[in-house]
C-alpha angles and dihedrals in degrees: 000000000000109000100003118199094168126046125160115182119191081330100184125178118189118184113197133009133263117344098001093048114136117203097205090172111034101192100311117191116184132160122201119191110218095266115031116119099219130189116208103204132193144118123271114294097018099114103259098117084036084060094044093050084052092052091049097051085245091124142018124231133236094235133333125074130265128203134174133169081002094297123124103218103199077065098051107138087192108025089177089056096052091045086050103042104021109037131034124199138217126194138207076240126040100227096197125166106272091207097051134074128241091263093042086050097056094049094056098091088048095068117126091007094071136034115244096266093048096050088055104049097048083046088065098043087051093054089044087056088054095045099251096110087133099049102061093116092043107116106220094257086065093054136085116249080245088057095045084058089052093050087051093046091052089039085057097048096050097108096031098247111200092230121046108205111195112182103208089320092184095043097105096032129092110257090257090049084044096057096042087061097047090046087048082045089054094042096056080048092060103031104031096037083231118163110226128199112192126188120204155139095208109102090199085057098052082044090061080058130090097224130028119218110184121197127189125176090350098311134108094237090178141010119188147141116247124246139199113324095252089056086058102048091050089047089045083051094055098042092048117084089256090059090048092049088048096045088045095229129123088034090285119163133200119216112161099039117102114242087250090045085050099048089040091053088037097054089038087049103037089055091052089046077052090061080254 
């Protein structure tokens, strides 16, 4: 892939020896350009935050090879460095500092790269980026849980990491205060260059991606780009258990669907599973 920042390469994580061993990552190969915004999907347990800890440095594999930004990490001579310079995160929860203010909480990460005026200047251009320009003195307990996110997002972006890593970043918002963060996500995509790695198990989140990565049992089970909505939708139908039943695979049954529903699904169904 032309101007590669993620590779994986058999990338494998056990937890635990012998019968309670547990194979989190199962030879996971996975290649990310500089600039996509990708969601990695799957439900809980099924690898996807094991993968994102290995692509932070926050945690080693068992076996594989990891690169980003053309570092092997297994070869980092500084992992704090590279955390700090080359790879931002975002949180179901925000985890920012309750003591600080918006502004005190984005230049954390700055310390001891920036002097104090520059810290504070880029903070405030940071909260300006996210739309929160006039909130800089607001402590976190006189935010919204959208505007702690925001906070987070800037706070993440304060040394311009190359990858951006968000763990289920809408999981504890609204759904309005969801989607603004996942417009604000693509945005920085757009504007900033940024390459974005999003984990999730909302469907309607990896949709707001360019790119959908499933996992299922510690392997990638499918990579592709998404299409037009009605192509994902149609894609989201076949792999549900109502598009099983229909499609009569996986011993799936339907019950409550008239003979005519059921042909006109199946033969919808049954053209997309053809490639069209």
């Amino acid at each position: 892939m032309t101007d590669e920042l993620i590779r994986t390469v058999h990338l494998t994580k056990v937890y635990g020896v012998g019968e309670t061993a547990v194979r989190a990552l199962d030879d996971v190969n996975l290649s990310v350009a500089r600039g996509e915004l990708v969601a990695v999907m799957g439900p809980s347990g099924c690898g996807k935050s094991t993968l994102l800890n290995l692509l932070g440095a926050l945690d080693r594999p068992t076996s594989g090879e990891v690169w980003v930004a053309g570092e092997n990490l297994a070869r980092l001579k500084n992992v704090d460095t590279f955390r700090a310079k080359t790879v931002g995160f975002v949180f179901q929860l925000h985890n920012l500092l309750p003591t600080l203010t918006a502004l005190e909480n984005v230049e954390v990460p700055m310390q001891g790269h920036l002097s104090a005026g520059k810290r504070r200047t880029r903070a405030k251009e940071l909260l300006a980026l996210v739309g929160l320009a006039d909130r800089g003195a607001a402590l976190p307990n006189q935010l919204s849980g959208g505007q702690r996110q925001r906070v987070a997002v800037a706070r993440a972006l304060a040394n311009g990491p190359a990858l951006l890593l968000a763990d289920e970043p809408t999981g504890s918002l609204d759904s309005q205060s969801g989607d603004e963060i996942l417009a604000l996500l693509a945005d920085l995509n757009q504007t900033q260059g940024t390459t974005i790695l999003i984990v999730t198990h909302d469907r309607r989140v990896a949709q707001a991606t360019q790119r959908i990565v499933r996992m299922s049992d510690g392997r990638i089970i499918s990579d592709h780009r998404l299409a037009d909505p009605l192509e994902e939708d149609l894609r989201a139908l076949a792999d549900s258990r109502l598009g099983q039943a229909i499609l009569g695979r996986n011993g799936a049954t339907l019950q409550h669907l008239r003979a005519e529903e059921q042909m006109a699904l199946q033969r919808l169904l049954e053209r997309w599973a053809r490639g069209g």
